[in-house]
C-alpha positions as CSV (number, residue, x, y, z in Angstrom):
1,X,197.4,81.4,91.0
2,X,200.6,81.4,88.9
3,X,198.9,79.2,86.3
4,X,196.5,81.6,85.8
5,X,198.8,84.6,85.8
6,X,200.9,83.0,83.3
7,X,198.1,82.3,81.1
8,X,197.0,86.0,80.7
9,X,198.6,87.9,78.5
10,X,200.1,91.6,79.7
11,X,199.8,93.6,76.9
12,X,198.2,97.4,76.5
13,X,195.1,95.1,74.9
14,X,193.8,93.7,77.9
15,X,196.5,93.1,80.3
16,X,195.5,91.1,83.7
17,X,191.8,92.3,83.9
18,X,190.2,88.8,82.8
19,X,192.7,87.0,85.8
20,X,190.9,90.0,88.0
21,X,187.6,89.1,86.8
22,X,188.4,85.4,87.2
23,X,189.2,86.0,90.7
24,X,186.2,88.4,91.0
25,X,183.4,85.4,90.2
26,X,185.2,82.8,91.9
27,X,185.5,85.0,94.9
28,X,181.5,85.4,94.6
29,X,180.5,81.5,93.7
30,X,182.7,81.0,96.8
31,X,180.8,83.8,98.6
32,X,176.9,82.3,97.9
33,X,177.8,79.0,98.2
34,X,179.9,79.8,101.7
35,X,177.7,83.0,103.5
36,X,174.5,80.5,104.5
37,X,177.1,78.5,106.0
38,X,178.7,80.8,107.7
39,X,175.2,82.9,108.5
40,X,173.8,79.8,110.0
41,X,177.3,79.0,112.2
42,X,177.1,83.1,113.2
43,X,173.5,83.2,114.0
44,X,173.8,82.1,117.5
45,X,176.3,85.7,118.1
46,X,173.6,87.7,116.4
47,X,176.1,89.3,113.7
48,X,174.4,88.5,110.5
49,X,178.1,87.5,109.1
50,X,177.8,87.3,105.1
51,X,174.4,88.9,104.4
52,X,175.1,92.4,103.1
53,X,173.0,92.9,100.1
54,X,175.4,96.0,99.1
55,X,178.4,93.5,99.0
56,X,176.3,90.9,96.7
57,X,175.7,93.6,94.3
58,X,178.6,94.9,94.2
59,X,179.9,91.8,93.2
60,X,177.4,91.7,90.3
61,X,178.2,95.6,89.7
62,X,182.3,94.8,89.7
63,X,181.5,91.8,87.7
64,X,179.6,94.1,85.3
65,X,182.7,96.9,84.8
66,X,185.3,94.4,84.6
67,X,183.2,91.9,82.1
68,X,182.4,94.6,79.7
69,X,185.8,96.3,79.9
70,X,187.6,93.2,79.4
71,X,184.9,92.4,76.0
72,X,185.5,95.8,74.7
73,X,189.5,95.6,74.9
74,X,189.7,92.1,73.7
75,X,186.8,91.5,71.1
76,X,188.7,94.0,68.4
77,X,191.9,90.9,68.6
78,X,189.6,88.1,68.3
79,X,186.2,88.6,67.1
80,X,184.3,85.8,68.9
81,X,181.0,86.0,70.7
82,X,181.6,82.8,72.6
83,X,183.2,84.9,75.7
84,X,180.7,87.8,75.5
85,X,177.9,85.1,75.5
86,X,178.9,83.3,78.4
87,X,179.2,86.7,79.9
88,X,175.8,87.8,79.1
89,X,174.3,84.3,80.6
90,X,176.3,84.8,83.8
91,X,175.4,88.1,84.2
92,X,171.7,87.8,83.3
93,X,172.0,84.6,86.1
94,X,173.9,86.5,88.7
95,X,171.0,89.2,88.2
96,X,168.1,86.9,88.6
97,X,169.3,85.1,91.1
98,X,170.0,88.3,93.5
99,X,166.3,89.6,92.8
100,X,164.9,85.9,93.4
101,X,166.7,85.7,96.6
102,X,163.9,87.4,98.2
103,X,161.6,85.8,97.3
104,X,162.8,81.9,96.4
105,X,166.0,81.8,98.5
106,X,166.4,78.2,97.1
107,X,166.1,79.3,93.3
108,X,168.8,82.0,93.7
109,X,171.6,79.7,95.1
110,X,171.0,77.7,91.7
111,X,170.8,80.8,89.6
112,X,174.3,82.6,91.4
113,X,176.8,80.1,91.6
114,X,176.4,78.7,88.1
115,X,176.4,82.2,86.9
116,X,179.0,83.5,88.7
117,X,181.2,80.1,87.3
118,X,179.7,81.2,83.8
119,X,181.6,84.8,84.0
120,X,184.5,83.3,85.5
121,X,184.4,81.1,82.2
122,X,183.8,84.0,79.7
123,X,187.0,85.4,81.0
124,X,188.6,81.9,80.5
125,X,187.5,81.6,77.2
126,X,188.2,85.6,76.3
127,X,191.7,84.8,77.2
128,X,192.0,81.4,75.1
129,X,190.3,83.1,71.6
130,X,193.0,85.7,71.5
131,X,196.1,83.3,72.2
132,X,194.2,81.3,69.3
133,X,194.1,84.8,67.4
134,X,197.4,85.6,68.0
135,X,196.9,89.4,67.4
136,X,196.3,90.9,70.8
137,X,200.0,90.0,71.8
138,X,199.5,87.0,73.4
């Protein structure tokens, strides 16, 4: 965790918010891979631990606000479309893959995790471009 916090820059152009949105997708690649584990440990005490549709789209929906937030500050510093790419694919994943779930369970664990590791690499990358760029006050 410190690595990480040391490695984002805390300026007014973007402070922690790609660390949060780091967090955020790991938290959800965690989340899909974890919740049919834990759904199928649960099932025997009936509670249906881990499947909350709401939850699975708000992490798409968070993951949404802080992606585009974190693109908008930062692109003006370093002016590279690799982050906002890698954002777009992961997004455009995480969004197929929560619609496939009902219907292909199997194709929306393949479509989720990798795009949930895909926006937790856009914010990776969104922080590397503007150390390289040296103009965001990194």
């Amino acid at each position: 965790m410190n690595s990480i916090r040391n490695s984002v820059p805390t300026t007014a152009a973007g402070g922690g918010i790609d660390a949060v949105g780091m967090l955020l997708a790991i938290a959800c690649a965690i989340h899909c891979t974890a919740g049919p584990l834990l759904s199928a440990v649960f099932a025997g005490a009936g509670t249906g631990f881990g499947v909350n549709p709401l939850l699975e789209w708000g992490f798409v929906g968070a993951s949404l606000i802080v992606g585009v937030w974190s693109r908008a500050r930062r692109y003006g510093c370093h002016r590279t479309l690799q982050p906002l790419l890698l954002f777009a694919i992961g997004l455009t994943l995480l969004a197929v893959g929560r619609i496939a779930e009902d219907r292909v369970e199997s194709l929306a664990l393949w479509c989720i995790v990798p795009g949930a590791f895909a926006v937790a690499a856009s914010h990776a990358t969104n922080v590397r471009c503007c150390h390289r760029a040296r103009v965001c006050g990194s």
